[in-house]
N, C-alpha and C positions, 0 to 999 in steps of 0.2 A: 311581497317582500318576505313574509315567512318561504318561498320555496327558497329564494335566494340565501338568505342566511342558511337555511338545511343543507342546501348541496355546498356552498362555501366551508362550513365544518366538517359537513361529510368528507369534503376533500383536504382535510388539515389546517383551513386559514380560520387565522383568530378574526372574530369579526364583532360589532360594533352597529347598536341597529338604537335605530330612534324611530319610535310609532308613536301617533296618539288617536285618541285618547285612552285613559289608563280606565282598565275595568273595576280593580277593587282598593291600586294603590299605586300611589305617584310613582314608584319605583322601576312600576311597568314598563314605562315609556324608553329608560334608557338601562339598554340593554347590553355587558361585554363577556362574549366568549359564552352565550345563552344562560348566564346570569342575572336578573336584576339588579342595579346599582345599588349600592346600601347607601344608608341615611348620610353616614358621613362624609363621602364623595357629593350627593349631591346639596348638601348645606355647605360645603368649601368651597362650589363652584359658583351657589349663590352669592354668598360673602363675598367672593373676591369680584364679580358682577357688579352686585351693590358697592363695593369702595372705586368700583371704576368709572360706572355712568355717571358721578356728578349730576348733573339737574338735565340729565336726557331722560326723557321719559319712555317708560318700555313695556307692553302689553305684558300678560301673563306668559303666551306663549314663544314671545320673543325672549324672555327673562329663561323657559325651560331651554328654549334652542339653543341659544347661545350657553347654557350649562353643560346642556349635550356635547358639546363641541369640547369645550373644555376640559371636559372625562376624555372626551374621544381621544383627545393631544395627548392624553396623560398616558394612554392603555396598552401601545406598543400595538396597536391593530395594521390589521394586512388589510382591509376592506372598510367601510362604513358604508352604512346602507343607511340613508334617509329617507322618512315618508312624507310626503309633500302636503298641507293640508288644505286650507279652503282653498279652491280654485289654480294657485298653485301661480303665475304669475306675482302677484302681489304677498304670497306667503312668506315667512321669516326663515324657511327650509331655501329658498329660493338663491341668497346671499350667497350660496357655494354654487362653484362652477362644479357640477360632474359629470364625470370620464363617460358615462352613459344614465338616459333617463330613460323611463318608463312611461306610461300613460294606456293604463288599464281600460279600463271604458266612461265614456260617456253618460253620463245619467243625468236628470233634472232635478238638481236639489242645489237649496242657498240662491234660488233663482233671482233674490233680493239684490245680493251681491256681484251675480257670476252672469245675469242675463238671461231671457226667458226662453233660449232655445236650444239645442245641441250645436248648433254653430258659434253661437257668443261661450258659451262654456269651453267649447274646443279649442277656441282664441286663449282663453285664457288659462289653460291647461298647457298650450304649448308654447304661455312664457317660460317653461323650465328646461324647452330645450337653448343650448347653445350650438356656435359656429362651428362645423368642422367635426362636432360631434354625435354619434350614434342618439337618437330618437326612436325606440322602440315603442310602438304600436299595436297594441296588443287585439287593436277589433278590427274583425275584415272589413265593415263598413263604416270608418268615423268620417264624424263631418267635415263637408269641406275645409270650416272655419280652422280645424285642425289641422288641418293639409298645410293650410294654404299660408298661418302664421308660421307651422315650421319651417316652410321653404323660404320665407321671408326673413328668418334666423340664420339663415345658412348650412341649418342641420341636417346629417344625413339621416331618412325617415328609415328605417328599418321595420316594414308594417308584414302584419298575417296575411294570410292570402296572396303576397307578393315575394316577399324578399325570406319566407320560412313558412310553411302548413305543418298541420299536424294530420294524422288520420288514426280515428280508432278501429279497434278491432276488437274482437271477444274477449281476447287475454289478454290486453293492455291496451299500450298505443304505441307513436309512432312521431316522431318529430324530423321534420326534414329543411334542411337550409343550403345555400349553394356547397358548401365547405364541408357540412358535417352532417352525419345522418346516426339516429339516435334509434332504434326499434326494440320492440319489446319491454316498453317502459308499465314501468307499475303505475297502478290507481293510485292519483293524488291523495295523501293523505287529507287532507281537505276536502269534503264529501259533495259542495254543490255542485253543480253542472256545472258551472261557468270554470270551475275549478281546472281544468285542460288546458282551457285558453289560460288564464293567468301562469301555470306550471310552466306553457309554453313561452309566455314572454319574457320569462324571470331564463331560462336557457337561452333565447335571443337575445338579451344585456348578457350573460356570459360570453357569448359569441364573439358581439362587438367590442370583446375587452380582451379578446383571445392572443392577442399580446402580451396581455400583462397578466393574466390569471390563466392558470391552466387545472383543469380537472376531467379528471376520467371517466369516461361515462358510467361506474359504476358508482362513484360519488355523485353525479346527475341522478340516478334510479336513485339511490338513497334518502337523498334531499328531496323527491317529487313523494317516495311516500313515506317520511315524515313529517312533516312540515304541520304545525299546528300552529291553530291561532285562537285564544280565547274567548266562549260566544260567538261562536262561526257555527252553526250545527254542531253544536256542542251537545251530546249526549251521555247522559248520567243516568245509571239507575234509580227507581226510586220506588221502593215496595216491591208492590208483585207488577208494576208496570215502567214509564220513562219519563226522565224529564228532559226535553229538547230547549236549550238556550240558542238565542237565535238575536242578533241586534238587531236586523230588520230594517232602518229606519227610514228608509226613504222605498219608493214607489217601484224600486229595482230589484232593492235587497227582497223584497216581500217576493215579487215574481220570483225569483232568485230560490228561496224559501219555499213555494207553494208549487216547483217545479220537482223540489225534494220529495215532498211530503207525496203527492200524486206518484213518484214514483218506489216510496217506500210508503206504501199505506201504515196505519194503525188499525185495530179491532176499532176505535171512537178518539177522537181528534179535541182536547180539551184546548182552549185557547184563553190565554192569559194577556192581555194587549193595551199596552199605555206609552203615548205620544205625546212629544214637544209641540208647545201651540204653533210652533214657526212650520210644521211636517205636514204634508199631504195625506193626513188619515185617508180618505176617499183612496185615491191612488195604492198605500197601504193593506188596505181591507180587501178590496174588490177581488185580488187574484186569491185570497182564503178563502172567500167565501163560502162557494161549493164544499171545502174541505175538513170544514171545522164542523165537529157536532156539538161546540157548548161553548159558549164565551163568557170571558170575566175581564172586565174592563178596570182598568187601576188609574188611580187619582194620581197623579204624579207632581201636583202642586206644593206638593211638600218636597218634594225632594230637588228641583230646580224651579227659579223663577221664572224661567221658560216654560214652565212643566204645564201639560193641560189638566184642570180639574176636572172632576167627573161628569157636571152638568155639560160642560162644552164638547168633552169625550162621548159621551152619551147621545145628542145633539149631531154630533160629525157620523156616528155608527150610523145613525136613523137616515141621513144623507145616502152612505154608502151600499148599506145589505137591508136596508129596511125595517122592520118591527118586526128584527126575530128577535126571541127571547135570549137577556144575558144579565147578569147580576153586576152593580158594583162596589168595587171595595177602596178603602183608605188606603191602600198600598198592595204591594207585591206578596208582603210578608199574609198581612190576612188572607188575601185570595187562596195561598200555599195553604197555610193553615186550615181552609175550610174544605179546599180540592184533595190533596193529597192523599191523607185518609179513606177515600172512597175511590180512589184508580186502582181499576183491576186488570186481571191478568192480560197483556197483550194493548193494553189503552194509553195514551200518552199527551202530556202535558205539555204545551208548546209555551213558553216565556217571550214575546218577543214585542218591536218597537220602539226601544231605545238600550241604548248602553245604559240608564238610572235601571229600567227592568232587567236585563243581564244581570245585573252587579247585584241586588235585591235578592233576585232568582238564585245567585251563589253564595251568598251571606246567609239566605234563608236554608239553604243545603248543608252547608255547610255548619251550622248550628242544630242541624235534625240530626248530623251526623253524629257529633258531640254529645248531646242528650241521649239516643240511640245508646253511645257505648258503655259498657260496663264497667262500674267502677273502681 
């Protein structure tokens, strides 16, 4: 969704984007014209919310959607971009019919809710396609169960490897589709691997909208490398070495994360690592392993009621990498506090495993900055 919103500004349209979850503040979520909403917009869309449901009762994030929606009507927008959340079928994003969907990849997480396999999850990932309309695809291999619900909607699949490839090269890359051919595009400002394919399927929804949105392919280049998105390989200095924010959360993102790291080494690999009890730590852990030379494990039981405490965090490590040596701390904040001060030149500090670590991880920076400056 960040490339989309980039190349949409890049090419002059006012646009309107709704993400969750928010990393330091509700305001995150709903986004116009790559501004954050301010307080007063989103307590008016509350209010008038609450004087209208009456005795319907309405999740948290049914109460933010439908506020989103409400900004959105108000904003004089050319575009809204919504992001789908659990599962994406049954989600409260779900309620609008759009002109084109998405459908990134496949991964095994929420498997409570969404099914134990990449086939029940692909069902239920492509309740958000509709009749008639573009279903972009963004994995050359997704599961059947995804195929085979789209075609059962009516939708036209518009998938990788079939209906649009990409190919890199030394100096950039390369995006090709029946209609349009795109070459010598810049590096995703978005640093993961996977970062390509996503770049690419966010130009494949422009494609299928090419009716109604037009942008030049240097507004494309534009929006592929800016595009940012907060706690995504997020890199901040910090002393004489780095701090790497990283969400991580699921068994993907980690891969995802430990594809980076192997490919941009450090001088020594600190890791800082704290998971929701509902998360596949094992899963999580396994592809750092090799890559981390020091870990520090955070209690997260303070900060959500999900959150795992350190005896069960502890307990889940010894499962996944064995009895190597790692300390644990009350939070995010201590761990920083006792790591930071001894990162030297060329070393770095990886923060990752949940959006509570992210946010911690920037709160805690963000306050060494402030102390730091001079008064």
């Amino acid at each position: 969704m960040a490339f989309l919103e980039a190349m949409l500004r890049a090419g002059g349209y006012r646009v309107g984007s709704y993400t969750s979850p928010h990393i330091l503040n509700y305001n995150e979520r709903v986004r116009i014209a790559g501004t954050d909403a301010d307080d007063a917009a989103l307590i008016a869309a509350f209010e008038r919310i609450e004087q209208a449901r009456g005795d319907i009762p309405l999740t948290y994030f049914e109460f933010g959607t439908l506020a989103a929606l409400l900004i959105f009507a108000a904003a004089g927008l050319d575009v809204a971009l919504l992001e789908v959340g659990l599962g994406g079928r049954l989600d409260a994003v779900n309620l609008i019919d759009a002109d084109v969907a998405v459908v990134t990849t496949i991964a095994l997480d929420h498997q409570d809710w969404l099914g134990s396999d990449r086939d029940s999850i692909g069902r239920e990932k492509a309740g958000i396609a509709r009749p008639g309309r573009c279903l972009v695809v963004a994995e050359d291999d997704p599961p059947a169960g995804l195929l085979d619900a789209a075609a059962a909607a009516g939708a036209h699949v518009f998938r990788a490897g079939h209906d649009f490839r990409i190919e890199r090269q030394a100096a950039g890359w390369c995006w090709f589709g029946a209609a349009r051919e795109l070459r010598a595009l810049p590096p995703p400002g978005l640093a993961a691997p996977c970062q390509h394919a996503n770049a690419a399927a966010a130009i494949a929804a422009l494609h299928c909208l090419s009716g109604q949105i037009v942008l030049s392919d240097a507004a494309i280049a534009a929006g592929v490398a800016q595009a940012r998105v907060t706690a995504r390989l997020q890199r901040l200095r910090l002393g004489r070495g780095e701090l790497l924010i990283d969400v991580a959360h699921n068994p993907q993102a980690a891969e995802v994360l430990a594809q980076w790291l192997a490919r941009e080494p450090a001088v020594r690999t600190i890791a800082l690592f704290g998971a929701l009890a509902d998360k596949d730590v094992d899963g999580m852990l396994q592809p750092l392993g090799r890559l981390v030379d020091e870990w520090h494990l955070l209690d997260l039981s303070q900060d959500s009621e999900r959150g795992r405490d350190l005896p069960s965090l502890d307990l889940a490590f010894t499962g996944a990498l064995g009895p190597l040596p790692r300390n644990g701390w009350a939070g995010v904040a201590a761990a920083l506090d006792n790591v930071a001060p001894r990162l030297q030149q060329g070393e770095r500090i990886v923060a990752f495993g949940s959006f509570y670590v992210a946010a911690a991880a920037l709160r805690w920076l963000e306050h060494a900055v402030q102390a730091a400056a001079p008064a």
